[in-house]
N, C-alpha and C positions, 0 to 999 in steps of 0.2 A: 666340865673340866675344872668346876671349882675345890674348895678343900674343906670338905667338913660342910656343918653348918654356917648360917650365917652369923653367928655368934663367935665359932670358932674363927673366921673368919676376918672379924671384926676387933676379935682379942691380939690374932696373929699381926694385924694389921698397924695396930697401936704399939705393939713391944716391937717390930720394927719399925717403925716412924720413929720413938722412940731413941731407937737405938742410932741412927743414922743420923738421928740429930746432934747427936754425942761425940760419932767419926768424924775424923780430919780426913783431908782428901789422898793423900797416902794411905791411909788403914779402908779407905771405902776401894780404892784403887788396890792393896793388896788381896781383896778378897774377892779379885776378878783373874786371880793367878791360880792356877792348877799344873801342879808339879808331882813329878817322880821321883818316888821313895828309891826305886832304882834295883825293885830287887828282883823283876821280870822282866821278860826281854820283850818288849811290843814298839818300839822303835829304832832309832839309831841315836836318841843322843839322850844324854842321862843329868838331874836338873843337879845345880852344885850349890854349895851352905843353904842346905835345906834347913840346918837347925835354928842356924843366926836370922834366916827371913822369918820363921814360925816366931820367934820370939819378937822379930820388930813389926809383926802385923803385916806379913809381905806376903802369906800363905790362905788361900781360902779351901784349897782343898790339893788332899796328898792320894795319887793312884800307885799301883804296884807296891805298897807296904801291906803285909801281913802279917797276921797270930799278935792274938790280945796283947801281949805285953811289949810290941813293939808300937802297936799302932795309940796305947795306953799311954808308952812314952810321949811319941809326938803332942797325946792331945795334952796332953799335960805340959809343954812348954808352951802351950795357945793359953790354956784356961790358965795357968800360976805365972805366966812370965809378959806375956801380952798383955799393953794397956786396959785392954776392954774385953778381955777374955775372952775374945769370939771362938768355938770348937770350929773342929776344923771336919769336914767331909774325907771319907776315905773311900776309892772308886782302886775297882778291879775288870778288866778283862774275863768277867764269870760268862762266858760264851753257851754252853752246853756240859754245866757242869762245875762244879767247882776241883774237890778232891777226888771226889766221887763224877766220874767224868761218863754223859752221856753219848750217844752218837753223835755227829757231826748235825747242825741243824738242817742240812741236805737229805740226811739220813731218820733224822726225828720227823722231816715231812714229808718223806715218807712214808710213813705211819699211817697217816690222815687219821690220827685217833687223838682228839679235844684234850679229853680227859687226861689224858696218859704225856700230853704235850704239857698241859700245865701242869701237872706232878710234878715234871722234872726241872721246871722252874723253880717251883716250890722248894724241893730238897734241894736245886743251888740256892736257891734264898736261904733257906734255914744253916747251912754248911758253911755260905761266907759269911754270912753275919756272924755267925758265932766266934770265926776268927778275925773280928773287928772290923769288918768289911760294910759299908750300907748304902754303896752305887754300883750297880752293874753299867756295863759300855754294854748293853745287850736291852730288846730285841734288834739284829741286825733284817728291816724287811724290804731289801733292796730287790725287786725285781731285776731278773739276768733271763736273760735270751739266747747269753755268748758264750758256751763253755769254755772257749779260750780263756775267759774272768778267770782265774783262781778264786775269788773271793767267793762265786757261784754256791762253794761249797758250809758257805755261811750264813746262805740266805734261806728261802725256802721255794726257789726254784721260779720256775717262769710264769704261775698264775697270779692274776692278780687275787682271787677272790681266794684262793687257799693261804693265800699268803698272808690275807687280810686275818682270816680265821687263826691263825696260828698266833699273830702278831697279838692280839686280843689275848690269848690262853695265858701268854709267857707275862703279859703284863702283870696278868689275875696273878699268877704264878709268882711272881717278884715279888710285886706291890702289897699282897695280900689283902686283908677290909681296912686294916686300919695301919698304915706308915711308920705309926711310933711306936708299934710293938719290933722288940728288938732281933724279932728274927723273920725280916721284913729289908729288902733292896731296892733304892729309888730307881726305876726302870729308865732308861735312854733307848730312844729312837731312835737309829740311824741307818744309813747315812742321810742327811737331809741334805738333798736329793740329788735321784736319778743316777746316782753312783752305779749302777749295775748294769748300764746304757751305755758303757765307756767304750769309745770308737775303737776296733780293732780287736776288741777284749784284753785290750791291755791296760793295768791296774796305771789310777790316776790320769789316765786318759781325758780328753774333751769330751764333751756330749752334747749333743744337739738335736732338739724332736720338736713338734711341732705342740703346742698348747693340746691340742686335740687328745692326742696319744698321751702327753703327761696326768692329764688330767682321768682321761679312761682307762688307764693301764697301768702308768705307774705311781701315782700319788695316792690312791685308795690304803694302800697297806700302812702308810704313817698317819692317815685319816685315822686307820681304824683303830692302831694303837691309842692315838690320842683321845679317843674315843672311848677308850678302854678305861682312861686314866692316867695313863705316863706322863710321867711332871718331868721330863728334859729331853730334850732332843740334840742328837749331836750333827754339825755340818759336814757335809761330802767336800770331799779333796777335788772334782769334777770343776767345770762352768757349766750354767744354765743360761741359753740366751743372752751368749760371750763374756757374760758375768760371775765370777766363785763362785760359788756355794756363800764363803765364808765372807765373802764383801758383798750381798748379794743384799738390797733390803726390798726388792721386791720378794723375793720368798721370805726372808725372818722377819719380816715387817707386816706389806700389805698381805701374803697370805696365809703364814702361818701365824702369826699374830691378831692381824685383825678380819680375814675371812673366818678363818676356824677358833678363834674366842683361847688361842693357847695361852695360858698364865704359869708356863711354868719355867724352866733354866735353861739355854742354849749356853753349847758349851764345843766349843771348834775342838776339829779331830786332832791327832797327833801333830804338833808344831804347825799347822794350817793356815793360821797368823800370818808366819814368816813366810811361809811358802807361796802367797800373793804375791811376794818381790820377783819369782823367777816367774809367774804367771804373766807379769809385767805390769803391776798397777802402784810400781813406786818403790818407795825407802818401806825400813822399817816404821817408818813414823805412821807416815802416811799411810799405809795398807792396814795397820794397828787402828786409825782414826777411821776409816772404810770400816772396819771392821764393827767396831762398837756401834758407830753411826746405824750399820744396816740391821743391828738388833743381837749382835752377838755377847754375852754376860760373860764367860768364862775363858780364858785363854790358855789351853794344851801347849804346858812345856816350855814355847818359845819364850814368853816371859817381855815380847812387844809392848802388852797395856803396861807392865808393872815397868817398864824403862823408857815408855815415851805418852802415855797419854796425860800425862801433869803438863808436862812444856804442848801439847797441843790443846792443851784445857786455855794455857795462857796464851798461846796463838790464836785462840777461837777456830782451830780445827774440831774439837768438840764443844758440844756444854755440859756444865755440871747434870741435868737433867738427863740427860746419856748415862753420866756413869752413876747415878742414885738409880735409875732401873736397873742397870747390871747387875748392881749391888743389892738392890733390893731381892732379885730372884734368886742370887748366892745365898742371901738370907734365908728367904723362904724356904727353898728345900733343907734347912740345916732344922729349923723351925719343926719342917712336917713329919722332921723324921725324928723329933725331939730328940736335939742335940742340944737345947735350950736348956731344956729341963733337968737332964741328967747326959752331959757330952759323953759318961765313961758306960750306957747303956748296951754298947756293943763291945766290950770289953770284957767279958764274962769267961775265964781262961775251964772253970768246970764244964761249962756250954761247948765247949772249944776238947777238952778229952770225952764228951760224951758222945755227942750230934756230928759229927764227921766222921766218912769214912766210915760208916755204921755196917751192919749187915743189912738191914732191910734197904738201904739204900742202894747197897749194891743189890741188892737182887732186883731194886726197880731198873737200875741198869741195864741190868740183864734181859730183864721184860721186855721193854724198850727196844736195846739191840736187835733181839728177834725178830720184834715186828718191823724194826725196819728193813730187814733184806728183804732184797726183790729177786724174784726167781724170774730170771729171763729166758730162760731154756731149759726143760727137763722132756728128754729124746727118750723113746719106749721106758717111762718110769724110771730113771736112773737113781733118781732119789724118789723118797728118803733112803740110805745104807740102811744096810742089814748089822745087826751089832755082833759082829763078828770077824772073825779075819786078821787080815792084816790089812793097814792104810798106810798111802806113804804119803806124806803130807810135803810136799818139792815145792821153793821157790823160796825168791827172795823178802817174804811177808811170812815166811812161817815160824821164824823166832826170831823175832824184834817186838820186843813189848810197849816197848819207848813210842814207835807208830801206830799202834792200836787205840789209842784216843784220840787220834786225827788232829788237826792244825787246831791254834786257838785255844790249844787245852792249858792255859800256861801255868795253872795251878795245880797238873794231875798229879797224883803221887805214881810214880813212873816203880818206884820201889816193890808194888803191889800191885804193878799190874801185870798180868800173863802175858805171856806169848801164845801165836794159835797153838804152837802144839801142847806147849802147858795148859792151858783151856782145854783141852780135848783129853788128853789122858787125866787130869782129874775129872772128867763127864764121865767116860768112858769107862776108867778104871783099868779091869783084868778083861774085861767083855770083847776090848777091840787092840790088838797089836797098831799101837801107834810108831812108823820110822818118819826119818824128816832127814832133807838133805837141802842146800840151800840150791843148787842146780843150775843156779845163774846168779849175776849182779845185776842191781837192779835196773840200771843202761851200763852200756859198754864205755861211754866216756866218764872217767872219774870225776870230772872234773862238774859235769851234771850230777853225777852222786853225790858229791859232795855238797853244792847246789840245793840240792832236794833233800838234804837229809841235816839239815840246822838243828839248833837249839837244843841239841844232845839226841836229833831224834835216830842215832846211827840203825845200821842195818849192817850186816856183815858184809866183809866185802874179800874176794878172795880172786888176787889178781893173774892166777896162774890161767894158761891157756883154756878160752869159755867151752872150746870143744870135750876137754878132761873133765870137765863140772859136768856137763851134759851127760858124758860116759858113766859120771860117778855115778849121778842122778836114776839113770836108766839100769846100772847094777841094783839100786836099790829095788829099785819097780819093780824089777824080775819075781821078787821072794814076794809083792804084795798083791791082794787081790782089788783095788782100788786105788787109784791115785787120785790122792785132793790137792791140784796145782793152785799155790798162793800167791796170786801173781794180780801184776794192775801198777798203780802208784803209791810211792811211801806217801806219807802225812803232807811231808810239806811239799809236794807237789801239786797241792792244791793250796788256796788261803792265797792270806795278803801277798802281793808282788810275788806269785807264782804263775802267772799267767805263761800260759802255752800255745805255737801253735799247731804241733803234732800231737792229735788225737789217739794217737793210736797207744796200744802197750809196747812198751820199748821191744825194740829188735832182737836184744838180748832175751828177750824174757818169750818171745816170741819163737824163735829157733828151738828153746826148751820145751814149749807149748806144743811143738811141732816134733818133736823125736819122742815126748811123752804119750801123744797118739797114736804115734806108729807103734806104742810096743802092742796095740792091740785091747788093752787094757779099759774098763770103763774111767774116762776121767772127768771129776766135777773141776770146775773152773769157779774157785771163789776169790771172787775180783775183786778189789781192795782200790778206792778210788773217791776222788770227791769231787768229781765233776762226771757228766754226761762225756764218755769214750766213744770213739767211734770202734765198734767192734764186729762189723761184718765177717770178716777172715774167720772170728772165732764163733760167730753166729753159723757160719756154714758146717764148722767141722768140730766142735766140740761139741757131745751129747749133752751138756747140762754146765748151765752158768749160774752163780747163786753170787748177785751183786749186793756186799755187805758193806760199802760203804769204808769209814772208819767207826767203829759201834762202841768206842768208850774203854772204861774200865775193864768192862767184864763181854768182851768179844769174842776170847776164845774159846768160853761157854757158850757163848750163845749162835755160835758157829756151831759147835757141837749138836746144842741142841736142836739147832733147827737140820743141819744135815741128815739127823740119824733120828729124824720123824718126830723128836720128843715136840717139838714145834712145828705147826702147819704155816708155811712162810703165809704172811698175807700184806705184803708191803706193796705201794705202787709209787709207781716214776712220777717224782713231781717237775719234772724236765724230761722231755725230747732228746732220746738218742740218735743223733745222725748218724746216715750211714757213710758220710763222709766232710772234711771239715771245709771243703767248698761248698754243701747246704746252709751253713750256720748263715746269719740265725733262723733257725726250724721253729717254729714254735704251732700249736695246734689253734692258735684263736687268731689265724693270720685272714686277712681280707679277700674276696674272692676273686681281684683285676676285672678289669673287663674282657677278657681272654684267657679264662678258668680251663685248665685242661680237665678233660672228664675222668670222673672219679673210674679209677681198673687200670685206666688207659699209663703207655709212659710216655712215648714221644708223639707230639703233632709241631707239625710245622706251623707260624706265628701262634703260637699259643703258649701261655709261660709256663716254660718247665726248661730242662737241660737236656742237653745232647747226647749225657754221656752216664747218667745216672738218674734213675726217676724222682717225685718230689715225694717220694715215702718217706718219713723217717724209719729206722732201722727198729726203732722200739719207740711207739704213740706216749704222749704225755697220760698219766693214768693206767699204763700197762703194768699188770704185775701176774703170774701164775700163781695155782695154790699146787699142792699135793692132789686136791680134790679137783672138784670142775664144778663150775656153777652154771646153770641154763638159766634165759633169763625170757618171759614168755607173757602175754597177757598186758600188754602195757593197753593201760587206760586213761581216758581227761572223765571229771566228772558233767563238764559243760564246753560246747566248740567254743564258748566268747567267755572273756573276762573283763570286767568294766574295772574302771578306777577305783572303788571303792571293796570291791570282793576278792575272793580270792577262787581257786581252780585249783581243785585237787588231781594230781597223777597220780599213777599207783600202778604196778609192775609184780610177777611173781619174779622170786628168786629159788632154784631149786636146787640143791647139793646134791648132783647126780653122783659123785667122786664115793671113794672106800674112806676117806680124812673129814671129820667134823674140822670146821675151818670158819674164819671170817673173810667176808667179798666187802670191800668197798666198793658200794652203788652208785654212782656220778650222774648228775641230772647236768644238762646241758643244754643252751636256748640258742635259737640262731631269731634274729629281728630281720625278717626277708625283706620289708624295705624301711628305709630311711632316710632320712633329709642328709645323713652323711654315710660312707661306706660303715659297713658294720660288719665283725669277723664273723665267721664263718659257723662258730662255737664259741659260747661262754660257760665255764663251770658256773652255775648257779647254786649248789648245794648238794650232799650227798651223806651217805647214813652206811657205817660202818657196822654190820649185822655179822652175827656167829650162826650158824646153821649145823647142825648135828648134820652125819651122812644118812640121804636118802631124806633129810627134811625142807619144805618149800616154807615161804613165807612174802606175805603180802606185803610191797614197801610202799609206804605212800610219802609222797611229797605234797607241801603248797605252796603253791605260785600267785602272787601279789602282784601288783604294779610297782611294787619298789624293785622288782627283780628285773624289770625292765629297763629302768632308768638307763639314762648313758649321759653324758655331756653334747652338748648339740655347738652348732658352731660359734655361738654368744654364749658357750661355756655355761647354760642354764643344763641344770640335772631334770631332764623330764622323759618321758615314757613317751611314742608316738605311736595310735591309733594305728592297727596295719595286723600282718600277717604275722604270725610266729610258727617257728617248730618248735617242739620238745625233744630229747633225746635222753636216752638212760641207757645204760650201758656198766660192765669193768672196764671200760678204759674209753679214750677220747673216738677211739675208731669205730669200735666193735659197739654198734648201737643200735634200740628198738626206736623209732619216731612217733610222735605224731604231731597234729595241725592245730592251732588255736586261733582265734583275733582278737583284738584288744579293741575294745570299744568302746565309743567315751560315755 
């Protein structure tokens, strides 16, 4: 996790020492402030004489300012009007995408494709830098279990080990080889931690789990960013072990500091500071001096350090050595991204008409989208459409463009982006009679509509009797040979403080689902959603569901294209669909009780399961159909034992028995049958994303190491334990071939 050489190292080292020798404690203390430009909406409050602090040395870094010649101005009252010219940092909300907006990261991990995940880090990297931009608030690798979360639809779903992998990609993707070339984003971690654990799945919730499960479940994926490279991390709104996140110096201290060797910027979430006072740990002063103390550099917004830690410097609430670390890691990251050398290097307005918003980007868009929908239902072939006919495209997602980039998108250009059915008649052309009717609102109470559809993301809304909509709806259907119902949740029904806890598709939208079946008609159900739905009702009686997520920019194409074959879906569920919200949390790597109900079976008496519903989920973590069909036959170990130092090769045919050339994501999965602590049932271990022409087989092999074993034991040491294994390989977490290993010392 260091930077560069040792030499580069030792240079950075010196021109900060240097420089810090030179700051008065005011100008060391303003550049532990991080404020808003004010020109995106990602909080509730907006920072005020942002010009007059930039000029007295009160500003270390400005987020939500965009396009070179604004964020040009700013840096230019730092470097011409500021004592010691320090540049100042500019941090954006680049989530999945900049202008160029990809799927939701719910929807991107679905993919499970490396490659094509860092891409489109890369093209945000390249996109916002160019418009002055050189911090992302992004990877977000919060492990979520709870669909109730809204934020679920930000993270990259419920494993740890997928989650780990992705986390990794997006950094490479940010960060790129080398930080000071200028089209290049300093990656943030967050939430640091356990944000995704929030009691009830309600956003900003308490949390609390035992060491055990933090350590094996949910801390892996900030490991592995860091691991990666990410030089900042940002703290969770949560408590850990009745302490913030953000006053918390057992986590920014003893273990993200000095277990895992971090040398880079911590920087509290939106106003986080202040928000310790209603948590109950005091004034602003006080929770401000908590704050620093437990290891925190940077303050979001509230502006706590920059108004109270001088008079706690003089109370001996802190010491100066507190806030020369702050200061020094606000340094550094300005340093690694040469803002030293040349502050105006991301200010390039040619870079800015050329590199955003391109064509090739949109089309990785597009790529992307595709492969993220998941086909959860296709009844005697209903898809791929035939290109032909007429379609009638009904519901309340099928012309709002503004929702087709999903939550978090705060910099999409909404101006250029389609609606589905604009999406689909330029795919389509003359080839397919596209109609569209909106058929219902998107819930019956407005006042939830309105709720769910913020930040300009409207959706039409038409208040006359829902039964007339319905009727309208089904005239239309009459004249079509397919009906594609657009239906699910707008954008902001998922994301920050969207949480929920009816799972289902609104009522309204549901009544329409149900008179659209009855015409007889075949209908695809393309469900529009960023979180795991409970969708039973539609599981039984709709032929074909095609869960797309929110897929960006270029959704209505890529809706298109995969409906009507141009695309063989191959996306899978990186969460657990329950089949109702009394299961949650469902997840596939859960522990076995000592009273396992047997695998087929639903109800036994003392044995854990429910009364009233069995313990299946409705759709397995890893579930996704193709067009094609894949057989999966032939699974081999190359040795029954593997010792600590070798490794064990598996190895599996995969055969496209289907009419569609397609790609199968393969999933290898370990169970440790015994150990000194309970151990889940399934862990993804690794898995290998293959394309197969129809009617072609191919050999996939994996290897299996003793590091694939590791777990945290109950003294929190990472070791492997001698014993029994299985293997599992499979498309999905269910549907698996086995076999037997032992590990031996």
């Amino acid at each position: 996790m260091g930077f560069g050489s040792q030499a580069q190292q030792a240079s950075m080292d010196g021109f900060i020492t240097e420089l810090l020798g030179k700051m008065t404690l005011e100008e060391k203390i303003g550049q532990l402030n991080l404020v808003t430009g004010g020109e995106a909406t990602t909080g509730s409050v907006v920072s005020t004489d942002v010009e007059a602090k930039i000029k007295a040395g009160q500003i270390g870094g400005i987020f939500s300012m965009s396009s070179p010649a604004k964020i040009r101005k700013a840096q230019e009252l730092a470097v011409q009007h500021s004592r010691l010219k320090i540049p100042i940092i500019f941090g954006m909300d680049v989530i999945h995408g900049y202008k160029t907006v990809f799927p939701i990261p719910l929807g991107l991990a679905a993919t499970w494709d490396m490659p094509l995940i860092q891409q489109t880090a890369r093209v945000s990297a390249i996109e916002a830098s160019a418009d002055g931009i050189n911090w992302t608030f992004s990877p977000m690798v919060d492990i979520s279990r709870d669909p109730r979360w809204g934020r679920i639809s930000e993270g990259s779903g419920e494993d740890t080990y997928l989650t780990s992998r992705i986390a990794q990609e997006m950094v490479w993707g940010y960060q790129g080889k080398d930080l000071s070339q200028p089209n290049t984003l300093l990656a943030c971690v967050k939430h640091f931690a356990l944000y995704g654990a929030g009691e009830a799945g309600r956003d900003y919730n308490s949390t609390d789990m035992s060491l055990h499960r933090m350590y094996n479940e949910y801390l892996p994926p900030y490991k592995a960013a860091l691991d990666a490279g990410a030089l900042s991390v940002m703290t969770s709104f949560n408590d850990i072990n009745g302490v913030p996140a953000t006053a918390n110096r057992w986590l920014l201290t003893d273990l993200l500091r000095q277990d895992w060797g971090f040398n880079g910027l911590v920087v509290t979430d939106y106003t986080a500071v202040n928000e310790l006072i209603d948590h109950g740990l005091g004034d602003l002063q006080q929770v401000s001096a908590l704050s620093l103390n437990a290891g925190v550099d940077m303050d979001m917004v509230g502006e706590g350090f920059l108004t109270t830690l001088k008079q706690s410097l003089e109370q001996g609430k802190v010491n100066m050595e507190a806030i020369d670390r702050a200061c020094r890691y606000v340094l550094e990251a300005k340093y690694r991204l040469g803002l030293f050398a040349d502050p105006y290097r991301y200010c390039n307005e040619e870079r800015a008409k050329k590199e955003i918003f391109t064509p090739e980007h949109r089309a990785l868009a597009r790529k992307a989208a595709a492969k993220s929908f998941v086909l959860l239902k296709n009844e005697s072939q209903t898809l791929p459409l035939k290109k032909q006919g007429t379609v009638a495209v009904i519901g309340p997602l099928a012309n709002t463009g503004a929702n087709m980039p999903g939550t978090w998108s705060v910099s999409a250009d909404h101006a250029n982006t389609q609606t589905l059915v604009e999406g689909m008649k330029e795919v389509l052309g003359k080839q397919v009679n596209i109609t569209s009717h909106l058929g219902a609102n998107l819930s019956d109470d407005a006042a939830l509509q309105e709720r769910s559809t913020m930040f300009g993301r409207t959706i039409p809304r038409d208040d006359r009797d829902p039964q007339l909509l319905i009727e309208e709806a089904l005239q239309l259907a009459q004249s079509a040979d397919v009906i594609v119902a657009a239906l699910g949740e707008s954008s902001e029904m998922s994301g920050e403080s969207s949480s929920r806890t009816d799972l289902n598709i609104p009522a309204s939208q549901r009544r329409l689902l149900e008179a659209l079946l009855k015409t007889g008609k075949p209908v695809v159900l393309v469900l529009f959603t960023g979180r795991p739905l409970t969708l039973s009702w539609e599981d039984q009686h709709v032929p074909a569901i095609l869960n797309v997520w929110f897929g960006g920019t270029e959704t209505g194409k890529a809706v298109a294209d995969v409906l009507f074959g141009d695309v063989n879906p191959s996306g899978k569920l990186p969460a657990t669909f329950p089949q109702n919200v009394g299961q949650i949390p469902l997840y596939y790597a859960h522990k076995n009780t000592g009273r396992p109900l047997a695998e087929g079976t639903w109800f036994q008496k003392f044995r854990s399961n429910y009364l009233d519903v069995s313990n299946e989920p409705l759709y397995p973590f890893g579930f996704g159909l193709s067009y094609s069909k894949f057989d999966y036959s032939g699974l081999k170990l190359s040795h029954p034992e593997l010792n600590s130092e070798g490794s064990l090769e598996v190895q599996v045919d995969v055969t496209n028995s289907g009419n569609y050339d397609g790609e199968e994501v393969v999933q290898l999965y370990i169970r440790d049958m015994v150990g000194s602590v309970t151990r889940p049932v399934k862990e993804l271990k690794n898995f290998q994303k293959v394309f197969l022409k129809k009617g072609e087989s191919k050999r996939v092999k994996f290897n299996i190491t003793v590091e694939d074993l590791k777990f945290y034991d109950q003294q929190l040491k990472h070791i492997a334990e001698p014993g029994d294994f299985k293997v599992f390989i499979g498309g999905n977490s269910r549907d698996v071939l086995s076999g037997d290993f032992k590990l031996i010392n």
